[in-house]
DRENFI-929861 format. One line per 5 residues: number of its first residue (from 1); their letters; for each residue x, y, z of C-alpha. Coordinates in Angstrom, 3 decimals. Each point is the difference from the previous one (the first is absolute). Layout:
BEGIN
NUM	a	X Y Z; ...
//
This chain:
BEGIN
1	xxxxx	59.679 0.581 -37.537; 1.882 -0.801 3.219; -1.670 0.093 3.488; 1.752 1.141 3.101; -0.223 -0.465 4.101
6	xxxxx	2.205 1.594 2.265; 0.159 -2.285 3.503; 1.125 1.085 3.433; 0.563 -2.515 2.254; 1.920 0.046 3.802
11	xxxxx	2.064 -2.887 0.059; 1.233 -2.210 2.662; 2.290 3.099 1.831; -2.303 2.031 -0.316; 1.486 1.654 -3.179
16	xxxxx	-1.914 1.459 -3.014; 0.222 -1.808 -3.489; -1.550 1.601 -2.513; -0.539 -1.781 -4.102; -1.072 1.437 -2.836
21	xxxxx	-1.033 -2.709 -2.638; -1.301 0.698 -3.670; -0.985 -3.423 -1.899; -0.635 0.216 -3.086; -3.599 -1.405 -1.778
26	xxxxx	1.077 -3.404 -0.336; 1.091 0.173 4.009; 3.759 0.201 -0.938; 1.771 1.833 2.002; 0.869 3.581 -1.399
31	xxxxx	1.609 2.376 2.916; 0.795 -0.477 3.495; 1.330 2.568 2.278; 1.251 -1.230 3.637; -0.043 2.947 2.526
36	xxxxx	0.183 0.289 3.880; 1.544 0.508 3.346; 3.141 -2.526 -0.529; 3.117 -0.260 -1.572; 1.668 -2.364 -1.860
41	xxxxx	3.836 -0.303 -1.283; 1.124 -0.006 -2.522; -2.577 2.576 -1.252; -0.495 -0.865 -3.074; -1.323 -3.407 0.854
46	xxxxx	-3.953 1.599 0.188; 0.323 1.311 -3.159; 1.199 -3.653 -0.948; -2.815 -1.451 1.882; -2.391 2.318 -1.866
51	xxxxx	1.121 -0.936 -3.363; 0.097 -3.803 0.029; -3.913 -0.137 1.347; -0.641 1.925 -3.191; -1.947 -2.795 -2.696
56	xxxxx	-1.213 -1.874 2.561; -3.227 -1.471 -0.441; 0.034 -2.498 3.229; 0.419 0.994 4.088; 2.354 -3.351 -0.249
61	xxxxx	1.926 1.903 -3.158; 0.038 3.239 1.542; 0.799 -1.763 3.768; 2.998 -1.558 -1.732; 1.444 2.522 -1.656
66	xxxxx	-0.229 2.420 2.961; 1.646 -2.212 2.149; 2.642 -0.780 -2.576; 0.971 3.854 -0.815; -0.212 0.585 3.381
71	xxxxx	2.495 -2.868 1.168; 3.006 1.828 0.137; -1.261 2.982 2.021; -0.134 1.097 3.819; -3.048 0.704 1.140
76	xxxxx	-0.460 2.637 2.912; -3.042 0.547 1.302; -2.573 -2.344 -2.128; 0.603 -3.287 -1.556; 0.109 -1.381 -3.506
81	xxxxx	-2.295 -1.968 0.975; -2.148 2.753 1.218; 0.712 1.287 -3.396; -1.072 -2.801 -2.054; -3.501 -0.036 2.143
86	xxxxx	-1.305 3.387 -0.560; 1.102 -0.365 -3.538; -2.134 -3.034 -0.072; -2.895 1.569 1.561; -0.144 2.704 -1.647
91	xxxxx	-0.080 -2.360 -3.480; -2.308 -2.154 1.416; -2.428 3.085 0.087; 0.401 0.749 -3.178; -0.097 -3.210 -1.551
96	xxxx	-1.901 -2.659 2.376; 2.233 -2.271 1.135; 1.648 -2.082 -2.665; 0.488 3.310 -2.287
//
């Protein structure tokens, strides 16, 4: 059984960031959507970004591997590390805080 929290958060810019994380029961991370008012190029680095958090039973595994998919991407509008944050959050909610 997987639990879910969606997260909107206004970021430093004042832009919207909203997650979607699903963890799995052993905390692992199982889905993660990345939504918002921002832009990044290429494109498909968020969907790369999604993907590599996904396993993840750790903020410092799922910090990590955001910040690595996300390397190679412009961000316009929010920052990775904005990114990374939220996604963090929101896991620390469902998880406490070392997952």
């Amino acid at each position: 059984m997987t639990r879910r929290v969606v997260m909107v958060e206004r970021v430093s810019g004042g832009k919207t960031l909203e997650v979607v994380l699903e963890v799995s029961d052993g905390c692992r991370v199982a889905r993660l959507v990345v939504a918002g008012d921002f832009f990044v190029y290429p494109e498909d680095v968020v969907e790369a970004v999604e993907e590599a958090a996904i396993g993840c039973d750790s903020v410092g595994c799922i910090r990590g591997r955001i910040l690595d998919a996300g390397s190679r991407g412009v961000f316009v509008g929010v920052s990775l590390e904005d990114i990374a944050d939220v996604v963090a959050k929101a896991f620390r909610e469902l998880c406490g805080e070392g997952g």
